[in-house]
N, C-alpha and C positions, 0 to 999 in steps of 0.2 A: 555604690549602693550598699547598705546595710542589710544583716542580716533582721531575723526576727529579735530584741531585744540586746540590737547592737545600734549604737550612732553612729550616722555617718558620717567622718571625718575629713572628706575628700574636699569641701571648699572651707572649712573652717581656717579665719584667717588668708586667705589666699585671695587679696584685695591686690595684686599684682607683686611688682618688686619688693617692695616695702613689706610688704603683709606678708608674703609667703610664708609660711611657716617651717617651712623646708630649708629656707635661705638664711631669714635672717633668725637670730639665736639657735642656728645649729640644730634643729631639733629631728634631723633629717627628713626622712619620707612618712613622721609622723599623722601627714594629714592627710595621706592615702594608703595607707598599708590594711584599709579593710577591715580590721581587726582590731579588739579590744587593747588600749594600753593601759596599763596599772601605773601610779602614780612613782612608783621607783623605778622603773623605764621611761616616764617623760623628765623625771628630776634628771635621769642620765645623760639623756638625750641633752636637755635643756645646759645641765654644766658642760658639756664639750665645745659648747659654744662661747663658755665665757673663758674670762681671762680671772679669775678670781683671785680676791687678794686677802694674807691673813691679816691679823690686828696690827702687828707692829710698821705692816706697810700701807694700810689703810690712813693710821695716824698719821705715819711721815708725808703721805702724800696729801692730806687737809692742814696738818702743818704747812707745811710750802704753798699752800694756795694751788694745789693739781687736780686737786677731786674735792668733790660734796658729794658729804657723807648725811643719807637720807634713813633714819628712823622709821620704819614702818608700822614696829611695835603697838599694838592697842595700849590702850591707855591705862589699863589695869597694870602690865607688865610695867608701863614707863612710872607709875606710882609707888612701884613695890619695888623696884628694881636703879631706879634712879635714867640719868641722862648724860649720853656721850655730849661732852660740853662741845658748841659749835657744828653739830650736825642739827639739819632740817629734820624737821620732825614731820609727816605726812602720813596720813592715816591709808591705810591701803587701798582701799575704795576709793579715794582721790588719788592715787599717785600719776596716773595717765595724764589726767585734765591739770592740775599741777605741775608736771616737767614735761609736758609739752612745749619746747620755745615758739610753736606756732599758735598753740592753743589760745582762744579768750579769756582761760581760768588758770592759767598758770603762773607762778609766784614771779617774782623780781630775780630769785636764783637760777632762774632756767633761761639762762642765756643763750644759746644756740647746741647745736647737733652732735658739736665737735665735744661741749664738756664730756669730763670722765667723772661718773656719777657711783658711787659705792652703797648699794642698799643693804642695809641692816635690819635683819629683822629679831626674832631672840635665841632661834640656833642656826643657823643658816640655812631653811628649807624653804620658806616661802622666798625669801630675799631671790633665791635663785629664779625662781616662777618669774618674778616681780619685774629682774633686771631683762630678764630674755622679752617680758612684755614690752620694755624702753628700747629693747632695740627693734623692735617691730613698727616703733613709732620714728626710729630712726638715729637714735640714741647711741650710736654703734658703740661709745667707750662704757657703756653702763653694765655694772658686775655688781658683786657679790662680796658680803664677807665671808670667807669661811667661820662657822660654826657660831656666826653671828655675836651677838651682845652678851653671850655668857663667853665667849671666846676673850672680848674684847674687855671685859671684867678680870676675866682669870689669867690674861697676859700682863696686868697690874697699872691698865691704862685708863683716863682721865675718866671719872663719873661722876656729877655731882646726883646729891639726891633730890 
């Protein structure tokens, strides 16, 4: 139960194993602790859970065919900013309904549970949000760039424009 101009956090998410929010993406006792969280205690919560990877091993591992690498970026940045060549591009508002392998609306790329999925967003803060949502749907290899697409620019890796 919540206070007066507090939400209650106690079943958000907590649609059993799957959904728990506690369980999957690490995010601990955030959806019973009562109490207000700020967005830089759910970001911490949420990366204790991932496996995050930087640029250089993000690439090698879409090289070899290990991971898809998913673009979240809006499309003002992806304009201005150009495109990691050979990652999926998904706008964030779809990512869920898109790599869901059970979903009705999800691409040809979302193969099953097991892929390991690396979401990119333009410094690596939403990305982190994004991947912990994939594992909620069951996604369990789904992570993160660190410091995202400026990351992966300034380690001097592939962009077209």
């Amino acid at each position: 139960m919540s206070t007066p101009g507090e939400r209650d956090l106690g079943d958000v998410g907590n649609t059993g194993d799957v959904g728990n929010i506690g369980d999957v993406g690490n995010i601990g006792d955030l959806g019973n602790i009562g109490r207000r969280v700020g967005i830089d205690e759910l970001l911490e919560r949420v990366r204790q859970g991932l496996d995050r990877v930087g640029a250089p091993e993000a690439h090698e591992a879409a090289q070899a065919g290990e991971a898809l690498l998913v673009d979240i970026r809006y499309a003002a940045l992806r304009d201005h900013d150009g495109l990691i060549p050979g990652a999926l591009v998904v706008e964030r508002n779809e990512l869920e309904w898109r790599l869901d392998p059970q979903g009705s609306h999800r691409l040809p790329e979302a193969t099953d549970h097991d892929q390991r999925i690396v979401v990119i967003c333009n410094e690596g803060y939403a990305s982190s949000l994004a991947a912990a949502s994939l594992r909620q749907l069951g996604l369990h290899r789904a992570t993160d760039l660190v410091g995202g697409f400026q990351a992966w620019r300034e380690a001097g890796l592939p962009v077209t424009p």
